[in-house]
ZAVEXRO-575947 format. One line per field, with one value per residue (C-alpha): x, y, z; residue in three letters. Coordinates in Angstrom, 3 decimals, decimal comma. Layout:
xx c(X|...)
yy c(Y|...)
zz c(Z|...)
r c(ala|...)
END
This chain:
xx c(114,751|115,572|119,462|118,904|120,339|117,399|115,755|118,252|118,275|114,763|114,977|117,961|115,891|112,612|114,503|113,073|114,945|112,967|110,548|108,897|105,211|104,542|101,174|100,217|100,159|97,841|95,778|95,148|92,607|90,471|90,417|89,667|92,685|94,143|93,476|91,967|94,660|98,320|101,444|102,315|106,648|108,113|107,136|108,543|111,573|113,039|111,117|113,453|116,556|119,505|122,814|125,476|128,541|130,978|127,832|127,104|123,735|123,842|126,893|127,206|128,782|130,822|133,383|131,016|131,626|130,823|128,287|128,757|126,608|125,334|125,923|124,004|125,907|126,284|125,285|122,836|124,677|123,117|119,726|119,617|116,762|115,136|113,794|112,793|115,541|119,398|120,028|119,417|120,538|122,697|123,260|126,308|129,856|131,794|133,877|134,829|134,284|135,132|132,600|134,115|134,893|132,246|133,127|130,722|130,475|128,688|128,245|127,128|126,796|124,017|123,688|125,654|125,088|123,504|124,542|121,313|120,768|118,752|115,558|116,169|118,578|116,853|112,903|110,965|107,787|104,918|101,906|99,429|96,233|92,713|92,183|89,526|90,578|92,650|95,542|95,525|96,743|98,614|100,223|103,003|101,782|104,547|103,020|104,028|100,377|99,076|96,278|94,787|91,853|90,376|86,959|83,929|82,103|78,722|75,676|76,716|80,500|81,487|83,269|82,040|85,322|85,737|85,273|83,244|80,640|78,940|76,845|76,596|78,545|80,162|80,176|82,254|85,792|86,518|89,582|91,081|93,668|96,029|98,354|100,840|101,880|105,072|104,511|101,046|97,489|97,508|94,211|92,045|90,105|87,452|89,123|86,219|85,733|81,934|82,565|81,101|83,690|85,826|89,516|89,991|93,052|94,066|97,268|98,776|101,497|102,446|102,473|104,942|102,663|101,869|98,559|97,484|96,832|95,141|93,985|91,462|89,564|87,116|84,050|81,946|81,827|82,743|86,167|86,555|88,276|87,151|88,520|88,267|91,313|91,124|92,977|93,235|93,932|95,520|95,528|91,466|90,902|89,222|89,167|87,932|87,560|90,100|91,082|89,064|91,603|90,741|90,888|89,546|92,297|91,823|95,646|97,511|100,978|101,412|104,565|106,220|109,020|111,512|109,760|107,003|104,647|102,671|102,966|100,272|100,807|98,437|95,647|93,670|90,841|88,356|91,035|89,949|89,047|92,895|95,231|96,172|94,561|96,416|97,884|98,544|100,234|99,241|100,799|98,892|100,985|101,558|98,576|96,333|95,912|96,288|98,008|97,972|101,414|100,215|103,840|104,018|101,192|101,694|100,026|102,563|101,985|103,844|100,480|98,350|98,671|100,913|103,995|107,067|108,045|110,773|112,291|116,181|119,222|118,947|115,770|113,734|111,280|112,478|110,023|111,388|109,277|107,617|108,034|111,493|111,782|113,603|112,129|112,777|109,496|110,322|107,697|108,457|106,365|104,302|106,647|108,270|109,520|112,992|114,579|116,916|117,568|115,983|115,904|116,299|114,772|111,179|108,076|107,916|104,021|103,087|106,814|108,439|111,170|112,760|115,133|117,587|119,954|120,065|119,442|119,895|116,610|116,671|113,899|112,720|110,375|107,329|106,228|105,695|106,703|110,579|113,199|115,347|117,079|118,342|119,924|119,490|121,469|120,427|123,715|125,302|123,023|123,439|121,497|123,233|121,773|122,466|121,988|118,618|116,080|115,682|112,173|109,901|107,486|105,078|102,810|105,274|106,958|110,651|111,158|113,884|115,429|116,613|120,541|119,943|119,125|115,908|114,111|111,412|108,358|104,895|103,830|102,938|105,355|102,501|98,979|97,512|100,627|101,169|104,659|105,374|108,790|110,914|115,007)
yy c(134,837|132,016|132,479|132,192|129,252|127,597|127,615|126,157|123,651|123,260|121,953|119,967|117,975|117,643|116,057|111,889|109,249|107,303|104,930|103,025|102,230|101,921|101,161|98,826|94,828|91,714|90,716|87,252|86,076|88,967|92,452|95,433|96,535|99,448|102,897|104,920|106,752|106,187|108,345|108,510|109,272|110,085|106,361|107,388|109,160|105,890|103,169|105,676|105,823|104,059|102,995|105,052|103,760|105,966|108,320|108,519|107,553|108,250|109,228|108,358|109,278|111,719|110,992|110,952|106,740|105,950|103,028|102,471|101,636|98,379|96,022|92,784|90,658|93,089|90,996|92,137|93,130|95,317|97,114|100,710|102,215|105,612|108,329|111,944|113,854|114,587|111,489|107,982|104,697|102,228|98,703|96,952|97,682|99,572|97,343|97,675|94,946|95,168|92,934|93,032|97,104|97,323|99,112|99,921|100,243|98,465|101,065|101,259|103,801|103,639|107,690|108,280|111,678|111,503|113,467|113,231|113,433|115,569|113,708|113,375|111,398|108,945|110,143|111,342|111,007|113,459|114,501|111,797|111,560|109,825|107,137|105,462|101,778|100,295|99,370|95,748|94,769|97,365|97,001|99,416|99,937|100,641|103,893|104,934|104,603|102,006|99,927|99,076|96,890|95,696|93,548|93,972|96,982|97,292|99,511|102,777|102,503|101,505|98,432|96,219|95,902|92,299|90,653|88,139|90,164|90,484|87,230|85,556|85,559|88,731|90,279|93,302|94,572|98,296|99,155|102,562|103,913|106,401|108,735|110,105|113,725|114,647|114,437|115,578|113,676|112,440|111,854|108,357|106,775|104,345|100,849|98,713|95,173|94,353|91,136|89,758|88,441|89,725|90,127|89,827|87,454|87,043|86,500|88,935|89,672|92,100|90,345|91,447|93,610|95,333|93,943|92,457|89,119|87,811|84,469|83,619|85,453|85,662|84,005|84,549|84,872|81,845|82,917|80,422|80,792|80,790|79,380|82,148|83,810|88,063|90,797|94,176|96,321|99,696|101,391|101,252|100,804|97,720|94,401|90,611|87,261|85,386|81,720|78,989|77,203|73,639|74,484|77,402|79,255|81,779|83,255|81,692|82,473|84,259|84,001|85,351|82,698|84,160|82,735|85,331|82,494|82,374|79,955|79,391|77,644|76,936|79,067|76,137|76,045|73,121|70,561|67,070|65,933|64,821|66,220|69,314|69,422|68,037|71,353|70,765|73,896|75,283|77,604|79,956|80,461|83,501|82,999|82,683|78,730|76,952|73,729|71,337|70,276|66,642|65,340|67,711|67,262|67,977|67,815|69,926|72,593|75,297|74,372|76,922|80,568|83,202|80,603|82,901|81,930|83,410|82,352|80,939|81,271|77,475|77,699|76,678|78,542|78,074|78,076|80,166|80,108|80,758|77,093|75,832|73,242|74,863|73,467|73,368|73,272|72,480|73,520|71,893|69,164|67,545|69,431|67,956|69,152|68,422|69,544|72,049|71,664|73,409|77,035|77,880|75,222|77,744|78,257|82,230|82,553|86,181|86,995|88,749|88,194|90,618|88,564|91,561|90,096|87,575|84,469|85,701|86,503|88,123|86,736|88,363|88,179|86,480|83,526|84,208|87,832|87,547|89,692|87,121|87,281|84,720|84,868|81,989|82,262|79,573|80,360|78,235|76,751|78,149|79,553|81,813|84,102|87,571|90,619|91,117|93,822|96,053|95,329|92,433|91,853|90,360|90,712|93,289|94,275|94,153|96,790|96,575|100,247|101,977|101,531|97,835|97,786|96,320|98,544|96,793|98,719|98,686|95,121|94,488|93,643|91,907|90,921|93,963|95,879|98,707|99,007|102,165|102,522|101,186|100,307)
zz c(110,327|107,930|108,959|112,933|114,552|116,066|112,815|111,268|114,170|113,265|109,776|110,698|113,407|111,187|108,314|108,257|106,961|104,098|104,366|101,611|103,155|106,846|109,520|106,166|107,717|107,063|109,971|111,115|108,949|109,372|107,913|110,336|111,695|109,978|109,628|106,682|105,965|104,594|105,429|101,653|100,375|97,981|96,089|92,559|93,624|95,456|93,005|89,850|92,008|91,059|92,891|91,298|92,897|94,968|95,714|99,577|100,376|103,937|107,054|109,738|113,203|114,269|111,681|109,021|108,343|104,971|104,922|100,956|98,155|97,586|94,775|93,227|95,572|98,468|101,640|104,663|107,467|109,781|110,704|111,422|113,855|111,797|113,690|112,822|115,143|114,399|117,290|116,351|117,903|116,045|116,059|115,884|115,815|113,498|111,287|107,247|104,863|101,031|98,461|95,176|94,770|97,131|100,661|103,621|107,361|110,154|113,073|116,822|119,097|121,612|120,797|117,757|115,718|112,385|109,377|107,231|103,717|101,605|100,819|97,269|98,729|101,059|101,003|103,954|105,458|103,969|105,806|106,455|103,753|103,998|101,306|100,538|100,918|103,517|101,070|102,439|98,649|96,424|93,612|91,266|88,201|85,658|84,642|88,841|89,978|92,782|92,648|95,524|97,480|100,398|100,571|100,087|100,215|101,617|100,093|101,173|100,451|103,299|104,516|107,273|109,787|109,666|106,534|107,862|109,359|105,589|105,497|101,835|99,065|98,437|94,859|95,163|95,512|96,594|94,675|94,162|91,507|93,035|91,242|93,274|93,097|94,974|98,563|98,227|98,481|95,005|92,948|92,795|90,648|91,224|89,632|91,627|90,682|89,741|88,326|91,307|93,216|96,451|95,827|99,698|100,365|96,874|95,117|92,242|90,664|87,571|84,490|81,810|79,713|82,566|83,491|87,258|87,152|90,823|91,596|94,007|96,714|99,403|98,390|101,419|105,549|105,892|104,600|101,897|98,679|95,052|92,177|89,350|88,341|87,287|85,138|85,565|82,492|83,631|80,062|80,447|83,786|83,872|85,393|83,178|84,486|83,025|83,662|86,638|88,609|89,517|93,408|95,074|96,623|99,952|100,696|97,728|96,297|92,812|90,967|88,037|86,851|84,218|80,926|82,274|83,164|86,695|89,072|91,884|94,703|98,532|99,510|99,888|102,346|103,958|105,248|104,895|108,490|110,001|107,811|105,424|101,854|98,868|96,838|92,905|91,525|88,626|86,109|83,979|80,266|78,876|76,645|79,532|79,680|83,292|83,413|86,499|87,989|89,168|89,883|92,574|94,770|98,162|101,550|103,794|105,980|103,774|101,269|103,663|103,569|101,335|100,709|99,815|96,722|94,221|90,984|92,321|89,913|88,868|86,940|89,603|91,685|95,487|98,415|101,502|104,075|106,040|107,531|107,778|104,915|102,232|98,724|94,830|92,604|89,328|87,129|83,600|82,834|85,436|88,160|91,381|94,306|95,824|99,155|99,956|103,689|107,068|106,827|110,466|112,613|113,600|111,486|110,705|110,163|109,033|108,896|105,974|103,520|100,727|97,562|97,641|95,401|93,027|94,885|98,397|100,406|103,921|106,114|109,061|112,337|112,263|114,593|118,141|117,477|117,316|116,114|114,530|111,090|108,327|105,067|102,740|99,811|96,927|95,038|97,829|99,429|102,821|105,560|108,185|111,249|110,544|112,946|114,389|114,659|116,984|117,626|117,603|114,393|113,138|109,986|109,007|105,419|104,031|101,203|98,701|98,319|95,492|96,972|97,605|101,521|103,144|104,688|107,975|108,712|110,850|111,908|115,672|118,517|120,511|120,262|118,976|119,644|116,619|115,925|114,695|114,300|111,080|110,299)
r c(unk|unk|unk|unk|unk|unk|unk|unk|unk|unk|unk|unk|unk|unk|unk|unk|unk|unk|unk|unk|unk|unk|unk|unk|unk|unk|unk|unk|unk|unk|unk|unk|unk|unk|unk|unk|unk|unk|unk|unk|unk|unk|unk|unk|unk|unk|unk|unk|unk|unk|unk|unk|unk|unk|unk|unk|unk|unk|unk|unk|unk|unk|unk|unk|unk|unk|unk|unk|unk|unk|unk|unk|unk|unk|unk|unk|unk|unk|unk|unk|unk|unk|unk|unk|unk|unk|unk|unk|unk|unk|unk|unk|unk|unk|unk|unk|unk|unk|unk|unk|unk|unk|unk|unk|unk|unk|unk|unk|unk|unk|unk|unk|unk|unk|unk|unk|unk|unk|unk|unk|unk|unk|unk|unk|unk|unk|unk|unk|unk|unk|unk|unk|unk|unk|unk|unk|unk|unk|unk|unk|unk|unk|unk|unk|unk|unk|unk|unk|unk|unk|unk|unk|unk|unk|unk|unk|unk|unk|unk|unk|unk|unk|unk|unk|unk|unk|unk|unk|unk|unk|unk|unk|unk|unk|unk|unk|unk|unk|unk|unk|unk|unk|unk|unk|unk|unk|unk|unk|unk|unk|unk|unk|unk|unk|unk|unk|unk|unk|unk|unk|unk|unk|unk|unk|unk|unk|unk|unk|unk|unk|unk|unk|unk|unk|unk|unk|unk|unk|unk|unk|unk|unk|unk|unk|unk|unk|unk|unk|unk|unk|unk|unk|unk|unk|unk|unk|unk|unk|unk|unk|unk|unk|unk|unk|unk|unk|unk|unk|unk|unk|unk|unk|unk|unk|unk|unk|unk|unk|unk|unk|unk|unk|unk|unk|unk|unk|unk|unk|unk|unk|unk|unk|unk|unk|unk|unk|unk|unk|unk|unk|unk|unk|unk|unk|unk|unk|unk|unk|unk|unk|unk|unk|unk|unk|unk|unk|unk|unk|unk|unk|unk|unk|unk|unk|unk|unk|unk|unk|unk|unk|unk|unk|unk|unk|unk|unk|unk|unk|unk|unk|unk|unk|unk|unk|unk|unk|unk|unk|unk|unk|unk|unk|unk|unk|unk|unk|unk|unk|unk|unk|unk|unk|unk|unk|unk|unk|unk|unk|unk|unk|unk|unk|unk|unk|unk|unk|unk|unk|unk|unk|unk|unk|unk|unk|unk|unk|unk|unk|unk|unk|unk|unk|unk|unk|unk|unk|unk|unk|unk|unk|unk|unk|unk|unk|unk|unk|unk|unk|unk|unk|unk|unk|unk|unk|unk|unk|unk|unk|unk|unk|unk|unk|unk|unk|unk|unk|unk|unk|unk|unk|unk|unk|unk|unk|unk|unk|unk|unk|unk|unk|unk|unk|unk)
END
């Protein structure tokens, strides 16, 4: 039976092309839009891949066009559209460029055949699973297990839809510790968060040891932030109160610089009446102190909500987006900022962006639900338009691959628009 054509037809046509994490997005200042349950791939395999150049990730057309491996300064060229069938549509025309001993293809055919990989290859989708968070923050751990949270929870486990609807302060997190096991359900463990405080619209990063450091929160229905700062200890499973900023933060940006210290940055809420508060970074050490940067205060509109901020080759952590003023923070000292130039003339709220290489970050959608794409690459100090998506997003997420390409999935195309297709 196994050797009959249409079954072979069969597996052929039910082979997916990978995707990292998908129907996961951030909602406009709310949480309640999701479903309980995650379509769950094969996480480890691509996290433990690794480019091994003059392998063959993926062919494509009917002449089996080679679209290369990727290097650490490979640039972003094209998307590709991903469905589950042996047919896919391309973007783009087919032309070669060479990057150092680096060769690939871009492609278009408006009904081009697809030779797929196996999945060890390029991952698949796996059967969709109930969890018991909405995995509106998740984290890899480096022993390969997630950590993830919503909001609060209410007596009987359950969460309330809209954060907001729980009146008073809220003194709970529900958190869950998953361990993935092939491309099966996986097991989790309770990893809640009693110390009374909601780590709703938080920022977190891994810290070098290992540990989860988050700053901030939701302190009540009124959606306002909270000043503490938290630590989450995977070798025991539990979570400490660490550090207390000196603003409360709601939506703030966490991140690691290269001496393995923390910057924070926005998330501020309560606007003085006519104007935008007045951020002061701070920067927690590696011994868990917080220090103030006073020299660069700052009252601009990039002070708000989830800043996207990454450590640039010059020793200085560069802000990206998503409005268009490209910065420099310079954290030594007192810290200043200095300016880079305009990004792309159009604010990008609830947009995404992926560094993929050292110093060059794509940036994608956001705003008014556009397709658009950038590259800004801080070696040069350059911004340039790149190929579009396919599709309109918003409130989306760009995943880094294992080979080095960027991967766009979920997000909405309109108001309340699901957009369930990746590239």
């Amino acid at each position: 039976m196994h050797n009959q054509p249409g079954f072979k037809m069969w597996k052929k046509v039910t082979r997916w092309i990978a995707v990292l994490w998908s129907q996961l997005f951030r909602r406009d200042r709310r949480f309640g839009f999701g479903l309980l349950s995650l379509s769950i791939v094969s996480v480890i395999t691509l996290l433990n891949l690794s480019a091994q150049p003059g392998k063959t990730a993926v062919n494509f057309g009917t002449n089996k066009t080679n679209i290369g491996e990727f290097g650490p300064t490979h640039k972003f060229v094209d998307w590709v559209v991903i469905k589950p069938a042996e047919e896919a549509k391309m973007i783009a025309k087919v032309t070669q460029e060479k990057i150092g001993n680096i060769s690939r293809s871009r492609f278009s055919s408006s009904n081009s055949r697809v030779a797929l990989a196996s999945a060890d290859q390029v991952g698949k989708w796996s059967p969709v699973y109930d969890w018991p968070v909405v995995a509106i923050h998740a984290s890899l751990l480096p022993s390969g297990r997630v950590l993830a949270f919503d909001t609060v929870k209410l007596p009987d486990g359950s969460t309330p839809g809209a954060t907001e609807n729980v009146d008073g302060e809220h003194t709970n997190t529900r958190v869950t510790l998953w361990t993935p096991d092939g491309e099966g359900a996986g097991t989790h463990t309770p990893a809640e968060n009693n110390l009374k405080r909601n780590l709703f619209c938080s920022g977190h990063t891994t810290l070098a040891d290992g540990r989860l450091f988050a700053a901030g929160g939701n302190l009540n229905s009124a959606l306002e932030g909270f000043p503490q700062t938290h630590l989450y200890n995977p070798n025991n499973n539990r979570w400490t109160v660490e550090g207390t900023m000196q603003a409360s933060r709601w939506y703030p940006s966490v991140t690691t610089t290269n001496n393995g210290e923390v910057l924070i940055t926005g998330g501020l809420t309560d606007p003085p009446q006519g104007g935008l508060p007045t951020d002061r970074p701070e920067v927690r050490a590696t011994n868990g102190s917080l220090r103030v940067l006073n020299g660069a205060a700052s009252t601009t509109a990039s002070n708000r909500f989830y800043g996207w901020l990454r450590q640039a080759p010059n020793g200085h952590v560069a802000y990206l987006g998503p409005e268009p003023n490209l910065r420099y923070l310079n954290v030594n000292g007192n810290g200043s900022w200095s300016d880079i130039g305009n990004r792309d003339g159009q604010s990008r709220s609830y947009g995404s962006f992926a560094m993929y290489a050292p110093g060059k970050a794509l940036i994608a959608g956001g705003g008014n639900f556009n397709n658009s794409a950038v590259v800004v690459d801080l070696n040069t100090g350059t911004s340039t338009a790149t190929s579009p998506m396919a599709f309109q997003r918003r409130q989306h997420n760009l995943t880094i691959l294992a080979d080095g390409q960027v991967l766009a999935t979920g997000g909405l195309r309109e108001f309340r628009s699901i957009l369930n297709r990746c590239e």
